[in-house]
N, C-alpha and C positions, 0 to 999 in steps of 0.2 A: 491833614492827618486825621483817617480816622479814629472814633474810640473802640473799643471792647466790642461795645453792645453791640455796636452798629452791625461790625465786622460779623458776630454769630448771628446777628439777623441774618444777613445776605448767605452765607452759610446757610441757613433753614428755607431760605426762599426757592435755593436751586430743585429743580425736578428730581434730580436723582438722590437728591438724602432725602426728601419726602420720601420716594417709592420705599427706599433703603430705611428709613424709621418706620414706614407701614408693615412693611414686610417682621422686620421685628417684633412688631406689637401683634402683628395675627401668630406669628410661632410660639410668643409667650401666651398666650391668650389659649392654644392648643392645647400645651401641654401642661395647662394646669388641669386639676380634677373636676370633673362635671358635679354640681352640686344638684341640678335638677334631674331627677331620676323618673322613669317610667315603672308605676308600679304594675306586676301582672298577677292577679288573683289565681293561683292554682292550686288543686284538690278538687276532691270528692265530693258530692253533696252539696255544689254550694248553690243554696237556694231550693235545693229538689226535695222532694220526702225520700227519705230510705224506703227500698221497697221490703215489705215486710214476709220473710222465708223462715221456713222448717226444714230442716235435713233429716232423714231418716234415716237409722240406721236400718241397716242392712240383715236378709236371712243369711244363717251360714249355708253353704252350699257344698259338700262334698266330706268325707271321712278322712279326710290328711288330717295329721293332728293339731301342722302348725294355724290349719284355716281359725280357730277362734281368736291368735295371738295379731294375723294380720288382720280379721277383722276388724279387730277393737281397735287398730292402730290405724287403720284406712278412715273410719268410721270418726274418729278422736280429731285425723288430720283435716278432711272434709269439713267438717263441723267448726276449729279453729279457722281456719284460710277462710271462709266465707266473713268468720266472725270479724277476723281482723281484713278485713278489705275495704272497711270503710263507706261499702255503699248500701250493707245490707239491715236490716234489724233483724235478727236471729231469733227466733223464738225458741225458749228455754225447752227440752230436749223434755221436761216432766208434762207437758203441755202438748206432746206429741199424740196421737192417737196409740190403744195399746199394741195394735198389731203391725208386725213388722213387712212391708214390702220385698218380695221374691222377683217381680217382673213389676212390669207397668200394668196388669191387668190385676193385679194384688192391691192399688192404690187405690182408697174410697174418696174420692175429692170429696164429700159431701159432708164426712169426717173431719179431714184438713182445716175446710173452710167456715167449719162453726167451732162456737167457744169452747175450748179456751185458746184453741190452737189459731183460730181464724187468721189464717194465712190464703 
């Protein structure tokens, strides 16, 4: 007669409760939570210089009356959206040159690009 012990040795010895306790141990083994994660860096800026921009506002351009209410609100939103984008440095609007661009042939780069505006 055998004893106990014996008995669930032979029992673990056979091939198919091995595969049948492997198989077990990789489903639990699945479905628990990964503790090692992949981190991935994302944003703006990382590592780069912000490039450093001026927004201009703008001439009014026509006798409608509402043109000065949507200027200032184009002008305000342009100006915001760059600020908050994260990639830019915005240069403070008092820091602009005094005169206001009409076309591209209105703009003095030479003005822009020295102090205090130096963009």
């Amino acid at each position: 007669m055998r004893s106990i012990t014996q008995e669930g040795f032979s029992v673990l010895m056979k091939p198919t409760f091995r595969f049948g306790l492997s198989l077990l141990a990789l489903a639990t083994l699945t479905s628990l939570p990964s503790f090692a994660q992949d981190w991935v860096r994302t944003g703006s800026g990382l590592g780069n210089a912000r490039i450093r921009l001026a927004a201009a506002d703008f001439k009014s351009v026509g006798a409608d009356p509402q043109t000065p209410a949507l200027k200032a609100t184009f002008d305000s939103t342009l100006f915001n959206d760059l600020q908050n984008a994260g990639v830019f440095d915005l240069v403070s609007k008092s820091f602009n040159p005094q005169g206001m661009p009409g076309s591209q042939q209105e703009i003095n780069l030479s003005q822009w690009s020295a102090d205090p505006a130096n963009v």
